[in-house]
C-alpha positions in Angstrom: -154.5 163.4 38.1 -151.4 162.1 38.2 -149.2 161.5 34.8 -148.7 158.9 33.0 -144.9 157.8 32.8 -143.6 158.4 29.2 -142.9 154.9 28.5 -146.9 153.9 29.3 -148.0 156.5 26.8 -145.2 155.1 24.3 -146.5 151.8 24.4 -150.0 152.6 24.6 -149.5 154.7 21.2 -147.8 151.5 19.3 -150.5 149.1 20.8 -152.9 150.8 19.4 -151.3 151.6 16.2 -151.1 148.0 15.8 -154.9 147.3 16.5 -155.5 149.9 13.7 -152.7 148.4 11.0 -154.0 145.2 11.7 -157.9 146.2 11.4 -156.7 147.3 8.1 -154.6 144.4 7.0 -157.9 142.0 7.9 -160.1 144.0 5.5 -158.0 145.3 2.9 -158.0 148.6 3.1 -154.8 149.6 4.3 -154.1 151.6 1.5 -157.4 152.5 0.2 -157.1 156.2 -1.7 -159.8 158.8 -1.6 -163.6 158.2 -3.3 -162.7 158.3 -7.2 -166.8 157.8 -7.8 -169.6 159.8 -6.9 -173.4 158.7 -7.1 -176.0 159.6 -9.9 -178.8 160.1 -7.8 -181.4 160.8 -11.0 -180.9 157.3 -12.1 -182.8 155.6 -13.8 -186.0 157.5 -14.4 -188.9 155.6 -13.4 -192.3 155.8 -15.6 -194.9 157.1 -13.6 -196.5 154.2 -11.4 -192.9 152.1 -12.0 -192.2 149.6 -8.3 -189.1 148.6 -7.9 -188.3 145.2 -6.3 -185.7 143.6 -5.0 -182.7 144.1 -7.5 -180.9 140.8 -7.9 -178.9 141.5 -10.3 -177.7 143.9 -13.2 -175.8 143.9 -16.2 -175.2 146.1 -19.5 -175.0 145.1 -22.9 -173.0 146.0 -26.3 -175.3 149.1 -27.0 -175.5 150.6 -23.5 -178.8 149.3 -22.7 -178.8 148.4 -18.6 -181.1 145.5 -17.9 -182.1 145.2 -14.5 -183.3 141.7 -12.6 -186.0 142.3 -9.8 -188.1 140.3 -8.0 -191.6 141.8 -9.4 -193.5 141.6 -12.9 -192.1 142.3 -15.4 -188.9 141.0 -14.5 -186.8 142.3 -16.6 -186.6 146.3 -17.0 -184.4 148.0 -19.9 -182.6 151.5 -19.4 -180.6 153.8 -22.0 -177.4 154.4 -20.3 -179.3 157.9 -19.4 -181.8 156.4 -17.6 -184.6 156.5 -19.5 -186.9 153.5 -19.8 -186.9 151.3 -22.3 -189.0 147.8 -22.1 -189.7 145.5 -20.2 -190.8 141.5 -20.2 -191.1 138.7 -17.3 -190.0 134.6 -17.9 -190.5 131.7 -16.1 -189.2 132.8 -12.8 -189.9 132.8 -8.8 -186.9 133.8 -7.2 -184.4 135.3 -10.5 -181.2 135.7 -8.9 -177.8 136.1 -10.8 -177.8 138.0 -14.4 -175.0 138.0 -17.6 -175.2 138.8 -21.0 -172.8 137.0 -23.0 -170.4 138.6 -25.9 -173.5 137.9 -28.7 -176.1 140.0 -26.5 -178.3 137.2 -25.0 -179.4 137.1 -21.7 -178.3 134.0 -18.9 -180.4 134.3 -15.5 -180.1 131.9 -13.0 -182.9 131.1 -10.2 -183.1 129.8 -7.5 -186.4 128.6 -6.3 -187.1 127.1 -9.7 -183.7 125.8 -9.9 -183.3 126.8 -13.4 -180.0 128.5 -16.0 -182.3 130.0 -19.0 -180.9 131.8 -21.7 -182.9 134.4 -23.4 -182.5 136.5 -26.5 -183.0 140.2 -25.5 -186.7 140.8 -26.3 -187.2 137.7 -23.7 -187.4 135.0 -26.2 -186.2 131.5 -24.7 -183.7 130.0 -26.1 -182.0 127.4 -23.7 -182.7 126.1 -20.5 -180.6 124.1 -17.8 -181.9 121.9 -15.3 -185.1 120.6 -14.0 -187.9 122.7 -12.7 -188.9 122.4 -9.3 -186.5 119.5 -9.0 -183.3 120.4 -6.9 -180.6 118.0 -7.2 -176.6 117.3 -7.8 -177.1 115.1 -11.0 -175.7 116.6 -14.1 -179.0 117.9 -15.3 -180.0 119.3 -12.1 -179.0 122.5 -9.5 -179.7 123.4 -6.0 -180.7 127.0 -5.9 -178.1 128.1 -8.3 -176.8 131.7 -8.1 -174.9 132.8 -11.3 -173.9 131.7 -14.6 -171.2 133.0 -16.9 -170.4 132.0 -20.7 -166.8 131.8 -21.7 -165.2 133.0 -24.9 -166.4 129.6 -26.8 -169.6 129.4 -25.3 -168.5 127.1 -22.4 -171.7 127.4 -19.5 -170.2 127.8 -15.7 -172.7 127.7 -13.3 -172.4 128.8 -9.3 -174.7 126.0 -8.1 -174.1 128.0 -5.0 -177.1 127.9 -2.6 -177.5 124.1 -2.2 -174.6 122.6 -4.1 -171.6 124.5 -3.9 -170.1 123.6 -6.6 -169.1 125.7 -10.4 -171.0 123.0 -12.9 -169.8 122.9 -16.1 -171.1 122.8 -19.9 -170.9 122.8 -23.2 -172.2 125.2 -25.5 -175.0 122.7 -26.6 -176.1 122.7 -22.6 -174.0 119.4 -22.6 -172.9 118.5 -18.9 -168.6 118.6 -19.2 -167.7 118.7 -15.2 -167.9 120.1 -12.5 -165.7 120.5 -8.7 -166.0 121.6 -5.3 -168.2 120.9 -2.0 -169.4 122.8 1.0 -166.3 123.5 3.2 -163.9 125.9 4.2 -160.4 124.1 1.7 -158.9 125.1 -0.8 -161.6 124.8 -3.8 -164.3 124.0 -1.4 -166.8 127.1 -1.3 -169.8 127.9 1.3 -172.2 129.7 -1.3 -170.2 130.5 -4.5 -172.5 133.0 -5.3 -170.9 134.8 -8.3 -168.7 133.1 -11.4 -166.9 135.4 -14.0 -164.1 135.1 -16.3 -160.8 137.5 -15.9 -159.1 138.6 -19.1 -156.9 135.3 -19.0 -159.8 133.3 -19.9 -159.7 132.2 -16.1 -162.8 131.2 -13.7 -163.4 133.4 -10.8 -165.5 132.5 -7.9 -166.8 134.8 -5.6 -166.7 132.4 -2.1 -169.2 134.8 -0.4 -169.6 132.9 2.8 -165.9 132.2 3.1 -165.4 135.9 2.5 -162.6 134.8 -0.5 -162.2 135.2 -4.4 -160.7 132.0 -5.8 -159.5 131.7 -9.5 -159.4 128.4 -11.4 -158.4 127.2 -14.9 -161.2 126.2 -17.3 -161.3 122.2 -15.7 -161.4 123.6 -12.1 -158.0 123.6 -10.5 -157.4 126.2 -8.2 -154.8 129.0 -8.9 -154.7 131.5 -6.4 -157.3 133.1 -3.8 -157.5 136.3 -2.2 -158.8 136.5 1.5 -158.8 140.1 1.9 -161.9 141.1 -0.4 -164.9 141.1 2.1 -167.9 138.8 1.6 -168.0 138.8 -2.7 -171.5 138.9 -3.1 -171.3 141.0 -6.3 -168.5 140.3 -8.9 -167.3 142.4 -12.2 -164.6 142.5 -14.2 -163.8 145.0 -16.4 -160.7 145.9 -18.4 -157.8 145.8 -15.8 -160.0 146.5 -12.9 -162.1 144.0 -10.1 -165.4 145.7 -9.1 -166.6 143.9 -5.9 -169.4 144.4 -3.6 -169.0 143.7 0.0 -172.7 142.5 1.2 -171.9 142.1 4.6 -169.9 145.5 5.2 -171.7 147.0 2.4 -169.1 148.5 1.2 -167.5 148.5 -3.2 -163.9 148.1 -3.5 -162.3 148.4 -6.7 -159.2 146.3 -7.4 -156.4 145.3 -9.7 -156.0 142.1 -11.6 -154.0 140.9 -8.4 -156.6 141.4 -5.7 -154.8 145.1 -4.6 -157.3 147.4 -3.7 -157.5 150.8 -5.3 -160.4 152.3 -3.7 -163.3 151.7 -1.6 -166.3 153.2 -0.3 -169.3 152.7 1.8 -172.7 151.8 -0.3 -175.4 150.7 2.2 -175.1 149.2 5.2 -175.3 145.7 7.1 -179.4 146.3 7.0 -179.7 147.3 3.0 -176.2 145.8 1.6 -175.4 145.6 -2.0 -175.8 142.3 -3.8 -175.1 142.7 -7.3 -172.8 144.6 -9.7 -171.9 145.7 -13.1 -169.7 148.2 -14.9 -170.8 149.6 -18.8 -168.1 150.1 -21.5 -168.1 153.8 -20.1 -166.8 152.7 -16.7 -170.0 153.6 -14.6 -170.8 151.4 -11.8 -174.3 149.6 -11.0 -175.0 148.2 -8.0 -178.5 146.6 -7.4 -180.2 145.9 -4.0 -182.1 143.0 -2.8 -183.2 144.7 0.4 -184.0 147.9 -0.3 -185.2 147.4 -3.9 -183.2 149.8 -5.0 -180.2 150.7 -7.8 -176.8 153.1 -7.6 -175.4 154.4 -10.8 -171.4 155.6 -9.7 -169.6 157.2 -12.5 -166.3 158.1 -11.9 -165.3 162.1 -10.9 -164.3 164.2 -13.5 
């Protein structure tokens, strides 16, 4: 075989040092740092005769307690932080999709197919509900498949009316319709399914633009004050002291960030066939990610 001139293999080694830097620089990870979690595989412990469904969504509360949102009766299923179940109770659902609990312990789920925001105390008592049922719409008392719902510091209500709409609605405490901002697209503001909303320690309202594969940040009446493009598909969305906890559902794949979008590590959880779609971090740090496909949850606690 006959050798290649010096010069060819030069070139050949910066061309495809360039493929790989850029690869990087499209995703993110350029930078990523070695796994810093490692997966609880005993979590939760199921009662015997306990199905999982699809996991929507998860999220913790003051005490510990990690309430889980699947797609099967009951609805709602309580863990300890050690895994050991709790309760249980179902709402007026068909499709729950995005779950919060606010800074007073009550519980916001949003659902699609009914196209209903309900707030619940934690034993599953009703206390609020947004929108009309079985009537999709754009009006002020009305969603389109809505995603996710977060509840500011005074009680202000943002919803991601992210399915149909694609729009953050916003409310008062009272349920009172304030605003709301945004359309399908691919602009500045605009979203294609904002499928998670949450609140960074400046009291700011972050979107998770999961189709455009962007996080954007706006001030409480919606105007846009930065975006990062290099997070993956957003379909899950945590905040939590100074970190970002995102889950990628189309790479699936958890990258953990700083309060400027930097990535500080990364690791794979699922794949393109059984992707993560929801998570949550507890006052101890420990990551929950829930599964739609798959029905399943991962507990990630960070190494000693």
């Amino acid at each position: 075989m006959k050798k290649m001139p010096a010069s060819a293999r030069i070139c050949l080694i910066f061309m495809s040092l360039g493929v790989v830097s850029g690869a990087a620089a499209l995703t993110g990870d350029k930078a990523a740092p070695k796994l810093e979690y490692h997966l609880d595989a005993g979590w939760p412990k199921l009662p015997n005769g306990m199905k999982l469904g699809g996991i929507s969504a998860v999220a913790s509360d003051s005490k510990g307690n990690i309430y889980l949102l699947h797609r099967l009766k009951p609805h709602i299923l309580v863990f300890g932080s050690d895994g050991t179940f709790l309760r249980s109770w179902s709402g007026d659902f068909k499709t729950p999709h995005g779950l919060r609990i606010d800074k007073e312990g009550h519980l916001w789920i949003a659902d699609m197919a009914n196209h209903l925001v309900q707030k619940f105390k934690p034993d599953g008592t009703l206390l609020l509900k947004l929108g009309q049922k079985d009537k999709p719409g754009l009006g002020a008392d009305q969603f389109n498949k809505p995603a996710d719902v977060a509840v500011g510091k005074d009680g202000e209500i943002y919803v991601a009316d992210g399915y149909g709409n694609s729009r953050i609605a916003q409310f008062a405490k009272d349920g009172k319709f304030l605003r709301d901002w945004g359309k399908k697209g691919k602009g500045a503001g605009e979203f294609n399914i904002p499928h998670v909303v949450v609140f960074d320690d400046q009291d700011r309202v972050v979107v998770g633009d999961r189709e455009n594969s962007r996080v954007q940040i706006f001030d409480r009446t919606g105007k846009l004050l930065s975006q990062w493009t290099d997070t993956g598909a957003p379909y899950g969305l945590y905040l939590h002291q100074d970190r970002v906890y995102l889950a990628d559902g189309r790479t699936g794949t958890i990258r953990v960030l700083d309060k400027t979008g930097k990535l500080l590590s990364r690791w794979d959880s699922g794949n393109a066939k059984v992707a993560p779609h929801w998570i949550s971090v507890d006052a101890q740090g420990a990551i929950y990610v829930g599964f739609v496909s798959g029905s399943k949850i991962e507990r990630w606690t960070l190494k000693s």
